[in-house]
C-alpha positions in Angstrom: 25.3 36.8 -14.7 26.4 34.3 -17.9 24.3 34.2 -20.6 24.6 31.7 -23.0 24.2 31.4 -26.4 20.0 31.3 -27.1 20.2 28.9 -30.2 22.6 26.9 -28.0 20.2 27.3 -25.1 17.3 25.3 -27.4 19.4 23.1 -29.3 18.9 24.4 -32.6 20.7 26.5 -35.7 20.7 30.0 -35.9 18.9 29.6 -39.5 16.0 27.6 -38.0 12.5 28.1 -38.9 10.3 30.0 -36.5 8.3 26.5 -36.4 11.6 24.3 -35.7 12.5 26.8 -32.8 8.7 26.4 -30.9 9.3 22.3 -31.0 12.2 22.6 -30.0 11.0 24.9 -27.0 7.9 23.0 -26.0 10.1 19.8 -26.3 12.7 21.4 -23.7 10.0 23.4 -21.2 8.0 19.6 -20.9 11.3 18.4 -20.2 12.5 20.4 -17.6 9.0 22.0 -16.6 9.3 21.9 -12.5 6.0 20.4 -12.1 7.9 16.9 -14.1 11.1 17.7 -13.2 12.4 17.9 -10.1 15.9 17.4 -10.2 18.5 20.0 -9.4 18.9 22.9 -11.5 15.7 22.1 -13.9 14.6 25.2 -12.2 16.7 27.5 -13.3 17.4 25.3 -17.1 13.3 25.8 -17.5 13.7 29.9 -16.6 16.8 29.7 -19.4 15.1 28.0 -21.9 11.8 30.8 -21.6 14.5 33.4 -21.4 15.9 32.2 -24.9 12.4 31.3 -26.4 10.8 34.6 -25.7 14.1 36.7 -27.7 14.0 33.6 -30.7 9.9 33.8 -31.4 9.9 37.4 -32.2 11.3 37.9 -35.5 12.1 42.2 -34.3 13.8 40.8 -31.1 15.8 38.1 -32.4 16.9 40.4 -35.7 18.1 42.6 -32.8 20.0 40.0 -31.2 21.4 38.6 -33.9 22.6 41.9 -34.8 24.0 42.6 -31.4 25.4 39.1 -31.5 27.8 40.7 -34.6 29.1 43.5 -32.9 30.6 41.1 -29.2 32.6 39.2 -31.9 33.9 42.5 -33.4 34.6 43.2 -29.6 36.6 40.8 -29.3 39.0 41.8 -32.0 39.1 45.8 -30.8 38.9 44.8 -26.6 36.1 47.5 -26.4 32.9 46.8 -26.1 30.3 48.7 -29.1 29.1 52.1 -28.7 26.9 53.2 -26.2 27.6 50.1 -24.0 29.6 52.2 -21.8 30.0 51.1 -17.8 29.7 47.4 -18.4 32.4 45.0 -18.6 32.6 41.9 -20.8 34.1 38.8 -20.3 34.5 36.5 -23.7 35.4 33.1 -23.4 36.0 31.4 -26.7 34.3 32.0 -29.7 30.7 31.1 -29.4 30.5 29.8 -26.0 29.2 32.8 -24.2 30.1 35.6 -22.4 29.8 37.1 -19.0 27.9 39.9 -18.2 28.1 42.4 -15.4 25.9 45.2 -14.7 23.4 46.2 -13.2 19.9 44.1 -12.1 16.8 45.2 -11.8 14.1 43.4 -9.9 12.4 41.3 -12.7 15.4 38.9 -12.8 16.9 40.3 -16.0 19.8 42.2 -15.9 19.1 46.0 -17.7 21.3 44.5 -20.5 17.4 43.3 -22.2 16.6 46.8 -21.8 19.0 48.1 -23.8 18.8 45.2 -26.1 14.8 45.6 -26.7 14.0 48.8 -26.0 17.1 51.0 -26.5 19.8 52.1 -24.2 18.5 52.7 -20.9 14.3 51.7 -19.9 12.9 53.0 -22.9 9.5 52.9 -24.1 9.5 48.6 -24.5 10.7 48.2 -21.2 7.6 47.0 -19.9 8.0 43.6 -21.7 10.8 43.0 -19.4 8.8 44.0 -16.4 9.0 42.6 -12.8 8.3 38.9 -12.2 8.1 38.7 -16.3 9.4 34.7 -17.2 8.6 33.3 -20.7 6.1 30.7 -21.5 5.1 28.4 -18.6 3.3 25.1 -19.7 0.1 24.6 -17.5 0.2 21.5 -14.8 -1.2 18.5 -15.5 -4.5 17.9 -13.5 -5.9 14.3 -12.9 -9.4 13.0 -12.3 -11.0 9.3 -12.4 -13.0 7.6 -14.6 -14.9 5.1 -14.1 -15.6 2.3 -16.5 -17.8 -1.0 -17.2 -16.8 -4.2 -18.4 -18.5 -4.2 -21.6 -16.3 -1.0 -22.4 -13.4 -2.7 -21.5 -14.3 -5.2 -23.7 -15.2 -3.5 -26.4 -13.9 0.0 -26.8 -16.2 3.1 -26.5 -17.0 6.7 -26.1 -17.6 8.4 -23.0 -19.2 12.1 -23.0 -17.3 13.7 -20.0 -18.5 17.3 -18.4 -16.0 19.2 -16.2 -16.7 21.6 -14.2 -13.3 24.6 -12.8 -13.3 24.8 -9.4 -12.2 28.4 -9.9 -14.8 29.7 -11.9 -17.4 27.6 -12.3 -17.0 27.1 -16.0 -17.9 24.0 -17.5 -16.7 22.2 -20.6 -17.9 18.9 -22.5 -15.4 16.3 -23.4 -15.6 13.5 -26.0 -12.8 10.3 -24.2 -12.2 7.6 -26.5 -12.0 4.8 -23.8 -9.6 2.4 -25.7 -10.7 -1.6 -26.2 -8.4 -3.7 -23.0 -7.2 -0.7 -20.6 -7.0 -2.0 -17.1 -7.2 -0.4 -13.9 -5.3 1.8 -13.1 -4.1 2.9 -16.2 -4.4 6.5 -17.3 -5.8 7.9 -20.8 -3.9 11.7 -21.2 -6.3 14.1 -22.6 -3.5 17.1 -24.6 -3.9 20.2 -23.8 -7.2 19.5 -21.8 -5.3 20.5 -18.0 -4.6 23.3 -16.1 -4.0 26.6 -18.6 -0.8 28.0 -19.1 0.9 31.4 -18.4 2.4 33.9 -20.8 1.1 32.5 -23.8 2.2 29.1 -22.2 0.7 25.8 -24.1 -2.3 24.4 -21.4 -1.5 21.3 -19.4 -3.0 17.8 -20.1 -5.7 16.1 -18.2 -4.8 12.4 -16.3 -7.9 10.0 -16.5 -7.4 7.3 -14.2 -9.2 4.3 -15.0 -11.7 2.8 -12.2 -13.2 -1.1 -13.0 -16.7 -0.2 -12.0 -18.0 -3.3 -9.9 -20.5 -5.8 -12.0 -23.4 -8.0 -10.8 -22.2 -11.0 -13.2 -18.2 -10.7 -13.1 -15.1 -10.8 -11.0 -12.2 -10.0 -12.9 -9.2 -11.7 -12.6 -6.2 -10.1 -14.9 -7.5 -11.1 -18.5 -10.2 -13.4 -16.9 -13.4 -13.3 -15.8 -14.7 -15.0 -13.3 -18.8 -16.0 -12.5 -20.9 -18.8 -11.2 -23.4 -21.2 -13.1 -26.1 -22.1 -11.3 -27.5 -25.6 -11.9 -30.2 -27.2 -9.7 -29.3 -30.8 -8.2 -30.6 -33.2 -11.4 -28.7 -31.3 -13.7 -25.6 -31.5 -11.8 -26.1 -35.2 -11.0 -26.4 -36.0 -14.4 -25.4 -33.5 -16.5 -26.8 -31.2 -19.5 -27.1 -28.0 -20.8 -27.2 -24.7 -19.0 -27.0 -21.4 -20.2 -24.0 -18.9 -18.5 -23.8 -15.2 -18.8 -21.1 -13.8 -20.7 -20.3 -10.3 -21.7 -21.9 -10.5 -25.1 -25.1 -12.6 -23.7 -25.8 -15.8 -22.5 -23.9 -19.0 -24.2 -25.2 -23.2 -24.1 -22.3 -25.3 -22.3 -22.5 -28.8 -21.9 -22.2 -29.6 -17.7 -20.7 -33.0 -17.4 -22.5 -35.7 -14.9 -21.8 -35.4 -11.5 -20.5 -31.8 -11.5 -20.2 -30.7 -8.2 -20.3 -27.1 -6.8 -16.9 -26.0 -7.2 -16.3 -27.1 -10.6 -15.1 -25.0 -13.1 -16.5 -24.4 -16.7 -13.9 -22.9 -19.0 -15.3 -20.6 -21.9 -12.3 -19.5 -24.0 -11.5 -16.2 -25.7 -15.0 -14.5 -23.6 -13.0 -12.7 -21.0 -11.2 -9.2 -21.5 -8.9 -8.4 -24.4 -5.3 -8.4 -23.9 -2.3 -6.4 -24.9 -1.4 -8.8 -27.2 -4.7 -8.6 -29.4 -5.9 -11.6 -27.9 -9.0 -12.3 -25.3 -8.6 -13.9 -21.8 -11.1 -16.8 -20.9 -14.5 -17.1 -18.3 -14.6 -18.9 -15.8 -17.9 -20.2 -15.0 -18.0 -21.4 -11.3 -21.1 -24.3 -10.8 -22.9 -23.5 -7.4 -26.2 -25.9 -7.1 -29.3 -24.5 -6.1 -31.8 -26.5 -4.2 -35.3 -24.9 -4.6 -36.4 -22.9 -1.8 -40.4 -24.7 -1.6 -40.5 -28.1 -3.2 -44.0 -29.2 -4.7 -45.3 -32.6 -2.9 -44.4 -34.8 -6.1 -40.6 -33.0 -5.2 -41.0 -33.9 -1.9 -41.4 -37.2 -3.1 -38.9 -37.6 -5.5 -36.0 -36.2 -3.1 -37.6 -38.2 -0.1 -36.9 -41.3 -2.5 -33.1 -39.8 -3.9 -32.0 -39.7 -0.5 -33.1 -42.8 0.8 -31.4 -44.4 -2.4 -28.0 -42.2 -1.9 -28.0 -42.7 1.7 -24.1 -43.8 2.6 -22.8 -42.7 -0.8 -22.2 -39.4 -0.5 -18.6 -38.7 -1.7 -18.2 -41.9 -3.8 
Protein backbone atom coordinates (compact mmCIF):
# COMPACT_ATOMS: atom_id res chain seq x y z
CA UNK A 1 0.00 0.00 0.00
CA UNK A 2 1.54 3.70 -1.14
CA UNK A 3 1.22 6.32 1.06
CA UNK A 4 1.83 9.60 -0.02
CA UNK A 5 3.09 12.46 1.31
CA UNK A 6 0.12 14.02 3.88
CA UNK A 7 1.01 17.79 3.22
CA UNK A 8 1.09 16.71 -0.44
CA UNK A 9 -2.15 14.81 0.10
CA UNK A 10 -3.94 18.47 1.21
CA UNK A 11 -2.09 20.74 -0.85
CA UNK A 12 -0.41 22.66 1.66
CA UNK A 13 3.27 23.35 3.34
CA UNK A 14 4.57 21.43 5.99
CA UNK A 15 4.78 24.87 8.11
CA UNK A 16 1.11 25.55 7.69
CA UNK A 17 -1.07 26.79 10.38
CA UNK A 18 -3.38 24.28 12.04
CA UNK A 19 -6.16 26.79 10.59
CA UNK A 20 -4.66 26.70 6.87
CA UNK A 21 -4.64 22.84 7.04
CA UNK A 22 -8.67 22.48 8.21
CA UNK A 23 -9.59 24.82 4.87
CA UNK A 24 -7.64 23.20 3.05
CA UNK A 25 -9.33 19.90 4.24
CA UNK A 26 -12.93 20.96 4.20
CA UNK A 27 -12.11 22.53 0.81
CA UNK A 28 -10.83 18.95 -0.60
CA UNK A 29 -13.53 16.52 1.42
CA UNK A 30 -16.52 18.99 -0.34
CA UNK A 31 -14.73 18.37 -3.33
CA UNK A 32 -14.33 14.88 -3.58
CA UNK A 33 -17.07 13.98 -0.88
CA UNK A 34 -19.00 10.80 -2.69
CA UNK A 35 -22.30 12.23 -2.11
CA UNK A 36 -20.96 15.33 -4.89
CA UNK A 37 -18.61 13.45 -6.47
CA UNK A 38 -19.00 10.62 -8.28
CA UNK A 39 -16.42 10.20 -10.55
CA UNK A 40 -13.83 7.40 -10.47
CA UNK A 41 -11.44 7.27 -7.76
CA UNK A 42 -13.07 10.31 -5.61
CA UNK A 43 -13.76 7.47 -3.40
CA UNK A 44 -10.70 6.39 -2.44
CA UNK A 45 -9.07 10.44 -2.95
CA UNK A 46 -11.92 11.48 -0.17
CA UNK A 47 -10.70 8.26 2.28
CA UNK A 48 -6.91 9.80 1.48
CA UNK A 49 -7.54 13.14 2.18
CA UNK A 50 -9.35 12.03 5.94
CA UNK A 51 -6.40 9.69 6.25
CA UNK A 52 -4.01 12.75 5.99
CA UNK A 53 -6.33 15.23 7.88
CA UNK A 54 -6.80 13.09 10.86
CA UNK A 55 -2.47 12.70 11.40
CA UNK A 56 -2.09 16.85 10.37
CA UNK A 57 -4.99 18.18 13.07
CA UNK A 58 -3.32 16.68 15.95
CA UNK A 59 -0.34 18.60 16.87
CA UNK A 60 1.09 14.93 19.09
CA UNK A 61 0.40 12.87 15.82
CA UNK A 62 1.72 15.00 13.27
CA UNK A 63 5.01 15.98 15.64
CA UNK A 64 5.34 12.15 15.44
CA UNK A 65 5.06 12.03 11.81
CA UNK A 66 7.04 14.61 11.07
CA UNK A 67 9.65 13.10 13.22
CA UNK A 68 9.29 9.75 11.62
CA UNK A 69 9.21 11.58 8.25
CA UNK A 70 13.28 12.46 9.27
CA UNK A 71 14.43 9.20 9.96
CA UNK A 72 12.91 7.43 5.94
CA UNK A 73 15.20 10.19 4.52
CA UNK A 74 18.18 9.05 6.75
CA UNK A 75 16.99 5.55 5.30
CA UNK A 76 17.63 6.31 2.42
CA UNK A 77 21.27 7.25 2.79
CA UNK A 78 22.06 3.89 5.23
CA UNK A 79 19.44 1.33 2.90
CA UNK A 80 18.04 0.18 6.42
CA UNK A 81 15.12 1.16 7.55
CA UNK A 82 15.26 2.91 11.53
CA UNK A 83 15.21 0.78 14.57
CA UNK A 84 12.62 -1.27 15.62
CA UNK A 85 11.04 -1.27 12.09
CA UNK A 86 12.24 -4.66 11.63
CA UNK A 87 10.18 -7.17 9.01
CA UNK A 88 8.96 -4.42 6.74
CA UNK A 89 10.37 -3.45 3.56
CA UNK A 90 10.63 0.01 2.05
CA UNK A 91 10.47 1.13 -1.21
CA UNK A 92 11.68 4.97 -1.81
CA UNK A 93 11.06 6.54 -4.85
CA UNK A 94 12.65 10.02 -5.12
CA UNK A 95 12.98 12.32 -2.59
CA UNK A 96 9.66 13.44 -1.37
CA UNK A 97 7.34 11.68 -3.48
CA UNK A 98 6.47 8.81 -1.36
CA UNK A 99 7.23 5.54 -0.53
CA UNK A 100 5.77 2.09 -0.59
CA UNK A 101 4.84 0.27 2.19
CA UNK A 102 4.48 -3.41 2.76
CA UNK A 103 3.35 -5.12 5.78
CA UNK A 104 0.93 -6.32 7.34
CA UNK A 105 -3.16 -5.08 7.33
CA UNK A 106 -5.41 -5.27 9.75
CA UNK A 107 -9.13 -5.05 9.21
CA UNK A 108 -9.72 -1.21 9.72
CA UNK A 109 -8.14 -0.44 6.36
CA UNK A 110 -4.89 0.89 7.83
CA UNK A 111 -1.89 -1.04 7.55
CA UNK A 112 -0.30 -1.75 11.34
CA UNK A 113 2.30 0.84 10.20
CA UNK A 114 -0.34 3.72 12.09
CA UNK A 115 -0.03 1.48 15.04
CA UNK A 116 3.36 1.75 15.37
CA UNK A 117 3.40 5.32 14.25
CA UNK A 118 0.63 6.40 17.05
CA UNK A 119 0.76 4.16 19.51
CA UNK A 120 4.18 2.50 19.65
CA UNK A 121 5.56 -0.52 18.00
CA UNK A 122 3.12 -3.08 17.93
CA UNK A 123 -1.07 -2.34 19.11
CA UNK A 124 -0.28 -0.41 22.03
CA UNK A 125 -2.37 1.30 24.29
CA UNK A 126 -3.63 4.21 21.36
CA UNK A 127 -4.50 1.60 19.08
CA UNK A 128 -8.02 1.98 19.48
CA UNK A 129 -7.96 5.37 17.47
CA UNK A 130 -7.11 3.26 14.50
CA UNK A 131 -9.81 0.79 15.22
CA UNK A 132 -11.98 -1.13 12.70
CA UNK A 133 -14.05 0.77 10.09
CA UNK A 134 -12.25 4.08 11.69
CA UNK A 135 -12.13 6.79 8.42
CA UNK A 136 -11.53 10.52 9.19
CA UNK A 137 -13.95 13.30 9.06
CA UNK A 138 -17.01 12.63 6.76
CA UNK A 139 -18.98 15.87 5.82
CA UNK A 140 -22.84 15.15 6.41
CA UNK A 141 -25.12 14.92 3.00
CA UNK A 142 -26.99 17.60 1.88
CA UNK A 143 -30.77 17.13 2.48
CA UNK A 144 -33.46 19.11 0.48
CA UNK A 145 -36.97 20.23 1.24
CA UNK A 146 -39.45 22.93 -0.49
CA UNK A 147 -40.53 26.04 0.24
CA UNK A 148 -43.18 27.61 -0.74
CA UNK A 149 -43.43 31.27 -1.43
CA UNK A 150 -46.03 34.29 -2.36
CA UNK A 151 -45.69 36.86 -4.81
CA UNK A 152 -45.43 39.76 -2.54
CA UNK A 153 -42.18 37.97 -1.16
CA UNK A 154 -40.90 37.62 -4.33
CA UNK A 155 -41.39 40.98 -4.83
CA UNK A 156 -40.10 42.28 -1.99
CA UNK A 157 -37.70 40.16 -0.03
CA UNK A 158 -38.62 38.59 3.40
CA UNK A 159 -38.28 36.34 6.35
CA UNK A 160 -39.70 33.13 6.62
CA UNK A 161 -39.77 31.28 10.27
CA UNK A 162 -39.19 27.57 9.23
CA UNK A 163 -39.72 24.49 11.87
CA UNK A 164 -38.16 21.11 11.01
CA UNK A 165 -38.88 18.24 12.34
CA UNK A 166 -35.86 14.66 12.04
CA UNK A 167 -37.44 11.91 10.84
CA UNK A 168 -35.09 9.86 13.07
CA UNK A 169 -35.76 11.30 16.27
CA UNK A 170 -38.34 13.40 16.28
CA UNK A 171 -36.35 16.53 17.25
CA UNK A 172 -37.41 19.66 16.04
CA UNK A 173 -35.51 22.86 15.30
CA UNK A 174 -36.60 26.58 14.24
CA UNK A 175 -35.05 28.26 11.38
CA UNK A 176 -34.90 31.94 10.41
CA UNK A 177 -34.67 31.88 5.85
CA UNK A 178 -33.95 35.09 4.44
CA UNK A 179 -36.13 34.56 1.23
CA UNK A 180 -34.05 36.99 -1.11
CA UNK A 181 -36.03 39.90 -3.22
CA UNK A 182 -36.58 38.20 -7.33
CA UNK A 183 -35.76 34.33 -6.69
CA UNK A 184 -37.79 32.32 -9.20
CA UNK A 185 -39.05 28.95 -9.17
CA UNK A 186 -37.11 26.57 -8.92
CA UNK A 187 -34.22 28.08 -7.55
CA UNK A 188 -32.73 26.80 -4.30
CA UNK A 189 -31.62 29.00 -1.16
CA UNK A 190 -28.54 26.63 0.74
CA UNK A 191 -28.98 26.81 4.33
CA UNK A 192 -24.75 25.97 5.77
CA UNK A 193 -24.39 23.60 7.90
CA UNK A 194 -28.19 23.18 8.47
CA UNK A 195 -28.30 19.25 6.69
CA UNK A 196 -27.69 15.99 7.54
CA UNK A 197 -24.84 15.75 10.57
CA UNK A 198 -21.56 14.59 10.01
CA UNK A 199 -19.43 11.63 11.26
CA UNK A 200 -16.20 11.67 13.17
CA UNK A 201 -16.20 15.12 14.03
CA UNK A 202 -17.27 15.67 10.31
CA UNK A 203 -18.65 19.45 9.55
CA UNK A 204 -22.87 18.88 9.08
CA UNK A 205 -24.25 19.01 5.61
CA UNK A 206 -26.32 21.91 4.15
CA UNK A 207 -30.03 22.12 3.69
CA UNK A 208 -31.46 22.64 -0.24
CA UNK A 209 -34.72 24.95 -0.15
CA UNK A 210 -36.33 24.59 -3.30
CA UNK A 211 -38.44 27.47 -4.19
CA UNK A 212 -42.33 26.74 -4.93
CA UNK A 213 -44.47 30.10 -6.65
CA UNK A 214 -47.42 29.59 -4.39
CA UNK A 215 -50.61 30.10 -6.79
CA UNK A 216 -52.38 33.75 -6.43
CA UNK A 217 -56.06 34.76 -6.80
CA UNK A 218 -54.91 38.11 -8.76
CA UNK A 219 -51.63 37.02 -10.82
CA UNK A 220 -50.28 34.65 -13.43
CA UNK A 221 -46.74 35.07 -13.76
CA UNK A 222 -45.13 35.11 -16.72
CA UNK A 223 -41.02 35.28 -16.36
CA UNK A 224 -40.54 38.91 -14.96
CA UNK A 225 -44.33 39.66 -15.80
CA UNK A 226 -47.40 39.53 -14.32
CA UNK A 227 -50.27 38.86 -15.82
CA UNK A 228 -54.24 39.78 -14.56
CA UNK A 229 -57.59 40.91 -15.92
CA UNK A 230 -59.39 44.38 -15.51
CA UNK A 231 -62.79 44.17 -15.39
CA UNK A 232 -64.79 47.01 -16.92
CA UNK A 233 -68.55 46.92 -17.42
CA UNK A 234 -69.82 47.70 -21.10
CA UNK A 235 -70.06 51.94 -20.91
CA UNK A 236 -66.76 52.03 -19.65
CA UNK A 237 -65.37 50.02 -22.29
CA UNK A 238 -67.32 51.72 -25.02
CA UNK A 239 -66.22 54.90 -24.14
CA UNK A 240 -63.47 54.80 -22.06
CA UNK A 241 -62.29 56.09 -18.34
CA UNK A 242 -60.84 55.22 -15.40
CA UNK A 243 -60.64 51.93 -13.66
CA UNK A 244 -58.79 50.79 -10.82
CA UNK A 245 -56.40 47.37 -11.41
CA UNK A 246 -54.81 45.29 -8.68
CA UNK A 247 -51.20 45.35 -8.39
CA UNK A 248 -48.90 43.88 -5.88
CA UNK A 249 -48.53 46.95 -3.89
CA UNK A 250 -52.50 47.87 -4.11
CA UNK A 251 -54.71 49.05 -6.57
CA UNK A 252 -53.51 51.73 -9.26
CA UNK A 253 -56.01 54.47 -11.69
CA UNK A 254 -55.30 53.68 -15.50
CA UNK A 255 -56.88 55.50 -18.07
CA UNK A 256 -59.07 52.66 -20.52
CA UNK A 257 -59.10 54.09 -23.98
CA UNK A 258 -62.77 54.19 -25.85
CA UNK A 259 -63.76 51.26 -27.34
CA UNK A 260 -61.49 48.84 -25.50
CA UNK A 261 -62.59 45.52 -26.15
CA UNK A 262 -62.07 42.36 -24.03
CA UNK A 263 -58.83 41.22 -24.97
CA UNK A 264 -57.04 44.34 -24.75
CA UNK A 265 -54.10 44.72 -22.95
CA UNK A 266 -53.15 47.51 -20.30
CA UNK A 267 -49.44 47.79 -19.71
CA UNK A 268 -48.36 48.99 -16.15
CA UNK A 269 -44.52 49.24 -16.26
CA UNK A 270 -41.91 48.41 -13.64
CA UNK A 271 -45.22 46.59 -11.26
CA UNK A 272 -44.25 43.05 -12.07
CA UNK A 273 -41.42 40.96 -10.35
CA UNK A 274 -37.80 42.14 -9.85
CA UNK A 275 -35.19 41.00 -12.13
CA UNK A 276 -31.67 39.83 -11.92
CA UNK A 277 -30.61 42.91 -13.25
CA UNK A 278 -32.04 45.20 -10.41
CA UNK A 279 -34.81 46.10 -12.48
CA UNK A 280 -38.75 45.25 -12.33
CA UNK A 281 -40.77 43.34 -15.04
CA UNK A 282 -44.20 45.01 -16.13
CA UNK A 283 -48.29 43.89 -15.46
CA UNK A 284 -50.25 43.05 -17.72
CA UNK A 285 -53.67 44.00 -17.10
CA UNK A 286 -56.08 41.93 -19.42
CA UNK A 287 -59.77 43.92 -20.02
CA UNK A 288 -62.66 41.33 -19.71
CA UNK A 289 -66.19 43.24 -19.71
CA UNK A 290 -68.68 42.28 -17.37
CA UNK A 291 -72.33 42.64 -18.21
CA UNK A 292 -74.40 42.82 -14.87
CA UNK A 293 -75.97 39.70 -13.84
CA UNK A 294 -79.87 41.54 -13.00
CA UNK A 295 -80.34 44.76 -14.81
CA UNK A 296 -82.75 47.41 -13.08
CA UNK A 297 -85.85 48.40 -15.55
CA UNK A 298 -84.25 51.94 -16.33
CA UNK A 299 -81.04 49.23 -17.58
CA UNK A 300 -83.30 47.37 -19.29
CA UNK A 301 -84.19 50.32 -20.96
CA UNK A 302 -81.17 51.84 -21.76
CA UNK A 303 -79.55 48.48 -23.32
CA UNK A 304 -83.01 47.77 -25.08
CA UNK A 305 -82.35 51.32 -26.76
CA UNK A 306 -78.02 50.60 -27.25
CA UNK A 307 -78.86 47.61 -29.14
CA UNK A 308 -81.40 48.71 -31.28
CA UNK A 309 -79.04 51.76 -32.12
CA UNK A 310 -75.86 49.34 -32.67
CA UNK A 311 -77.86 46.80 -34.40
CA UNK A 312 -75.55 45.92 -37.78
CA UNK A 313 -72.43 47.58 -36.39
CA UNK A 314 -70.93 45.25 -34.38
CA UNK A 315 -67.29 44.95 -35.45
CA UNK A 316 -66.97 48.39 -37.19
Amino acid sequence: MQYHDYYATLNVKKDSSANDIQRAYRKLARQYHPDINRGEGAENRFKEIGEAYEVLKDPEKRAQYDRYGQAWKSTQKSGAPPPGWDGFQFDFGSAGSGFDFRGARDGSGFSSFFDMLFAGAGRGAGAGTWGAGAVGPQRGADQESSLGVRLEEIANGGRRRLTLTDPRTGEQRTLQVKIPKGVRDGQKIRLAGQGAPGANGGEAGDLLLKISIEAHPDFRVDGANLLSYLDVNPATAALGGKAEVRTLEGTATVRLPPGSSSGRKIRLRDRGLPTTGGDRGDLLAEVRIVVPRELSEEERKLYEGLATAADGRLGE
